[in-house]
SESETI-952391 format. One record per residue (C-alpha): chain; residue in three letters; y, x, z; residue number from 1. Coordinates in pm, whole numbers. Layout:
<kette:A&rest:ALA&c2:Y&c1:X&c3:Z&nr:NUM>
...
***
This chain:
<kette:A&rest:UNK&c2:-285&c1:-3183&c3:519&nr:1>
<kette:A&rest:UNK&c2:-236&c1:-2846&c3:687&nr:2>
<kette:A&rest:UNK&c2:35&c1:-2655&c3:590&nr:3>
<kette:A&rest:UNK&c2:75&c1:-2290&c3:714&nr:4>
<kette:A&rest:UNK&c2:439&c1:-2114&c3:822&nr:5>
<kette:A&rest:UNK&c2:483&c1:-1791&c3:760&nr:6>
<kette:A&rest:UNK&c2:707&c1:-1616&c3:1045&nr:7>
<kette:A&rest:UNK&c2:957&c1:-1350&c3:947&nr:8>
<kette:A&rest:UNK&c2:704&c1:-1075&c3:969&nr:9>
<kette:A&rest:UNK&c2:451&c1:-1264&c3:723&nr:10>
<kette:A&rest:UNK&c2:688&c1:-1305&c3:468&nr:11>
<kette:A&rest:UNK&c2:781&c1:-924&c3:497&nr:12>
<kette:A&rest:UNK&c2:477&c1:-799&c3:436&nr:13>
<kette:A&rest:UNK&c2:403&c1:-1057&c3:158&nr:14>
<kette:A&rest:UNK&c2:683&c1:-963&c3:-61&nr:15>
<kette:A&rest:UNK&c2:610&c1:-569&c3:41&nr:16>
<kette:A&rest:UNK&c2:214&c1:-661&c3:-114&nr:17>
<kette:A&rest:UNK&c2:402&c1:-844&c3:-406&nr:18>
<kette:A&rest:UNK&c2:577&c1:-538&c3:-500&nr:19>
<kette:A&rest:UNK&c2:315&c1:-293&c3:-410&nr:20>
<kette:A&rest:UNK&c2:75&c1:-472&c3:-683&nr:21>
<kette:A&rest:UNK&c2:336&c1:-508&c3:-946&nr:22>
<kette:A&rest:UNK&c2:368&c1:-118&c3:-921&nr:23>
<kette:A&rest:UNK&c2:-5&c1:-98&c3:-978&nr:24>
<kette:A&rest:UNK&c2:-16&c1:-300&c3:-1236&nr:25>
<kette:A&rest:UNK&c2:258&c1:-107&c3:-1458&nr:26>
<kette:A&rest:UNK&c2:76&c1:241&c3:-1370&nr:27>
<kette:A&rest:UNK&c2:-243&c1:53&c3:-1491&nr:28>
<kette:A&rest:UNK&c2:-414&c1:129&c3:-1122&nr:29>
<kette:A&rest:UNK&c2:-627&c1:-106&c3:-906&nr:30>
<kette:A&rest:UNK&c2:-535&c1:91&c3:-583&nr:31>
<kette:A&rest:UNK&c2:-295&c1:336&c3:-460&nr:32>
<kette:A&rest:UNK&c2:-583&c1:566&c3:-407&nr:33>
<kette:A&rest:UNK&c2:-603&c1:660&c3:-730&nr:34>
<kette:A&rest:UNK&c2:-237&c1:759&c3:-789&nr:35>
<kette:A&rest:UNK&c2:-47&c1:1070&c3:-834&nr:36>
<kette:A&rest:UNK&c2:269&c1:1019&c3:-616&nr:37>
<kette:A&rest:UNK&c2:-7&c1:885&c3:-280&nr:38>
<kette:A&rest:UNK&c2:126&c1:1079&c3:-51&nr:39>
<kette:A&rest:UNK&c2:498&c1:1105&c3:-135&nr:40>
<kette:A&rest:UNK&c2:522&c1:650&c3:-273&nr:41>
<kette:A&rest:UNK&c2:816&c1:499&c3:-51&nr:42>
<kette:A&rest:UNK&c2:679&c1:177&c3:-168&nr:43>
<kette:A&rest:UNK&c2:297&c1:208&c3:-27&nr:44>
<kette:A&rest:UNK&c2:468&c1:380&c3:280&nr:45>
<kette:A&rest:UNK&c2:731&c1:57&c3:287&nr:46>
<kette:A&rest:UNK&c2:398&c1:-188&c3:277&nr:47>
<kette:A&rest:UNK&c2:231&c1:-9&c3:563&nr:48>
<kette:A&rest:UNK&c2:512&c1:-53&c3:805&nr:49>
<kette:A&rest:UNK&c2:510&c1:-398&c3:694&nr:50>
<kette:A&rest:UNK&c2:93&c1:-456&c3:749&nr:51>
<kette:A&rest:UNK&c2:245&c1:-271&c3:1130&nr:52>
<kette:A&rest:UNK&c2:516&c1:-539&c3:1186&nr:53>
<kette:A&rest:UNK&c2:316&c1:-826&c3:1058&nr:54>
<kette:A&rest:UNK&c2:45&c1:-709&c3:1320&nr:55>
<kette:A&rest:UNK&c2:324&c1:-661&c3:1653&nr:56>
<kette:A&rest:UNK&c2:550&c1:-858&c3:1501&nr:57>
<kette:A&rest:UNK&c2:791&c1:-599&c3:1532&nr:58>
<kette:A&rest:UNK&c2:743&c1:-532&c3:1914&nr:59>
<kette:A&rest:UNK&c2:671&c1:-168&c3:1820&nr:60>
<kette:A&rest:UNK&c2:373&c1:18&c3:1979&nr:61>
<kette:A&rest:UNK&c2:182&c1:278&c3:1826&nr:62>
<kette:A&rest:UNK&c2:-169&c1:207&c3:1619&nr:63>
<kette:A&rest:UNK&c2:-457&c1:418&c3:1703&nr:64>
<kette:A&rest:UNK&c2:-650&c1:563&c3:1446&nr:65>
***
């Protein structure tokens, strides 16, 4: 039986997703792509610091795009 742990920065970013879908689910959306406040959501902006820490696990660093 394997069993996975989740490190600090897992579990961030889980309960970040958690509350980013509940948000689409009471605007009736299937992506943030396709709402109004995009640009301006402190949630979605919230989620993709946590996707960032998950990925350094909060050593900082800048991503490249």
């Amino acid at each position: 039986m394997s069993e996975q742990v989740l490190d600090e920065w897992q579990i961030g970013l889980k309960q970040k997703r958690t509350e980013l879908e509940l948000c689409q689910r009471d605007k009736d959306l299937t992506s943030c792509l396709k709402c109004e406040k995009l640009l301006v959501c402190e949630l979605r902006d919230a989620y993709i610091k946590a996707v960032y820490d998950s990925m350094s696990k909060g050593k900082g660093g800048g991503f490249e795009f």
